[in-house]
C-alpha positions in Angstrom: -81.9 116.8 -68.6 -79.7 113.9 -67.7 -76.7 114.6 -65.2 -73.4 115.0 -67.8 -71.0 111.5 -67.4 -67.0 111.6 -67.6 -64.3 109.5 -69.2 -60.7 110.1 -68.3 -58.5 108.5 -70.4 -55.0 109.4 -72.1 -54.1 112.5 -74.8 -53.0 109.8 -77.1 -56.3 107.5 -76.4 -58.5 110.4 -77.4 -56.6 112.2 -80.3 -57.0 108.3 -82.4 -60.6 108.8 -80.9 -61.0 112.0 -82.9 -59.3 110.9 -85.5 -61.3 107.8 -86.4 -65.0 110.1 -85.7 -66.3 107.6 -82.7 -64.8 106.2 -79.9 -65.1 102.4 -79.2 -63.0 102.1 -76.1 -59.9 101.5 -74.1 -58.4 98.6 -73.1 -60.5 98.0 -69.7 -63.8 98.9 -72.0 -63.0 96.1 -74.6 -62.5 93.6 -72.1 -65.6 94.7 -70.2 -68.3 94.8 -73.1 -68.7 98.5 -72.1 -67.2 102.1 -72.3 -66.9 103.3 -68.3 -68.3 106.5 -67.4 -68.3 108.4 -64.0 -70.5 110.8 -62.4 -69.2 114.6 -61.1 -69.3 112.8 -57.6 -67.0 109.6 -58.4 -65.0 111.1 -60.7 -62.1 112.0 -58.5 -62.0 108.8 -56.7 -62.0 107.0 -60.4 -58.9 108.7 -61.0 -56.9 108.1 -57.7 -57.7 104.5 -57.9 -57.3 103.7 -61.9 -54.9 106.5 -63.1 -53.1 107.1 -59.7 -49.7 109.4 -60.9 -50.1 109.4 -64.4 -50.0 112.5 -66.6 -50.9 113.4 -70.0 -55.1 112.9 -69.2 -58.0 114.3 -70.5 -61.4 114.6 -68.8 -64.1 113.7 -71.4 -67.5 115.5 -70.7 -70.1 113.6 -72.2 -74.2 115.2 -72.4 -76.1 111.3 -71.9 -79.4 112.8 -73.4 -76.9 113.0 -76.6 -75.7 109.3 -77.0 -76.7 107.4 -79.9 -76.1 103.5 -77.7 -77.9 102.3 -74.5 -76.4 103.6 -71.4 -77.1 101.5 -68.3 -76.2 102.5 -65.0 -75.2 99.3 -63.3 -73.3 98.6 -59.5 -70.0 98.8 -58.6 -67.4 99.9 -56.1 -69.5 99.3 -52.3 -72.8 99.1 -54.5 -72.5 102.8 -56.2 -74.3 103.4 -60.1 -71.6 103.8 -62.4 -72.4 104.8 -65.9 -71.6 102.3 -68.5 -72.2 102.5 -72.3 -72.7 99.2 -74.2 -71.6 100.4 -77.8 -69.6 103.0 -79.2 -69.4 106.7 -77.8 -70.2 108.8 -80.8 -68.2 112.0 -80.6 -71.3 114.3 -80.8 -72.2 113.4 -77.3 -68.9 115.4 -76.4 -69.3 118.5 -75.1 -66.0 119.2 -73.3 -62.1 118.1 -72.9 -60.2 119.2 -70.1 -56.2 118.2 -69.2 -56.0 117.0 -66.2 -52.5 117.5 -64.5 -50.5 116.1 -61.6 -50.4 118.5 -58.3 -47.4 118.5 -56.3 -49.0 115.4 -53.8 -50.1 113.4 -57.4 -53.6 113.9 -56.9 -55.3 114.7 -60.3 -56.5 118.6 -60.3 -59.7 118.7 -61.6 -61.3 122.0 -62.9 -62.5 124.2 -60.2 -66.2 124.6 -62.2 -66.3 120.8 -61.7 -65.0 120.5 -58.5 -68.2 122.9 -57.3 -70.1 120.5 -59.0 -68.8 117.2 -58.2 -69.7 118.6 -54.4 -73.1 119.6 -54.8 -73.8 116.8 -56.7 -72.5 115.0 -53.3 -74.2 117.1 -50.7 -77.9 116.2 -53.0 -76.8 112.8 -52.7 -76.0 112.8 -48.9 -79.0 115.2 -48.2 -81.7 114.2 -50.6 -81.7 118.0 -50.9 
């Protein structure tokens, strides 16, 4: 079983998403040839440095072993695998969407379930246990 990937992106972005039965991609995805995913571990960091005080976002959960297109994990940021999906994300792949609000210092708050695993995911990663 493949490690779940996440896409944060905007109510709005997601609700034509689910209207339209597939998503092809923001903006940034377009441009790029490729949706952007992140892992549980860079997930956080993702959305201080791309979505840094802005509200109204969803966390997309997406199952990998589920997608329909070819998802490469390619470098970025210092050298780090970054999930990217070179076609369209087709909604069955979704298994979860989850607001993610401001707290008072404008950090994102992510769900407490996924913050557990965002850090063990990390301490593997750091350990190799």
């Amino acid at each position: 079983m493949t490690p779940k990937i996440y896409k944060i992106i905007s109510k709005s972005e997601w609700q034509r998403a689910e209207t339209a039965g597939v998503f092809k991609g923001v903006a940034i995805d377009l441009t790029d040839g490729y949706i952007h995913f992140s892992t549980a571990a860079q997930a956080a960091e993702t959305a201080a440095k791309h979505f840094a005080g802005k509200t109204d976002l969803l966390l997309i959960t997406v199952n990998p072993d589920e997608l329909t297109q070819s998802l490469k994990w390619e470098p970025s940021r210092g050298g780090a695998l970054f999930p990217h999906l070179y076609g369209d994300l087709n909604m069955d792949a979704v298994e979860d969407k989850t607001a993610l609000p401001l707290n008072a210092d404008g950090a994102h708050i992510f769900p407490a379930s996924f913050q557990k695993l965002a850090t063990t995911v990390q301490t593997i990663k750091e350990t190799g246990q």
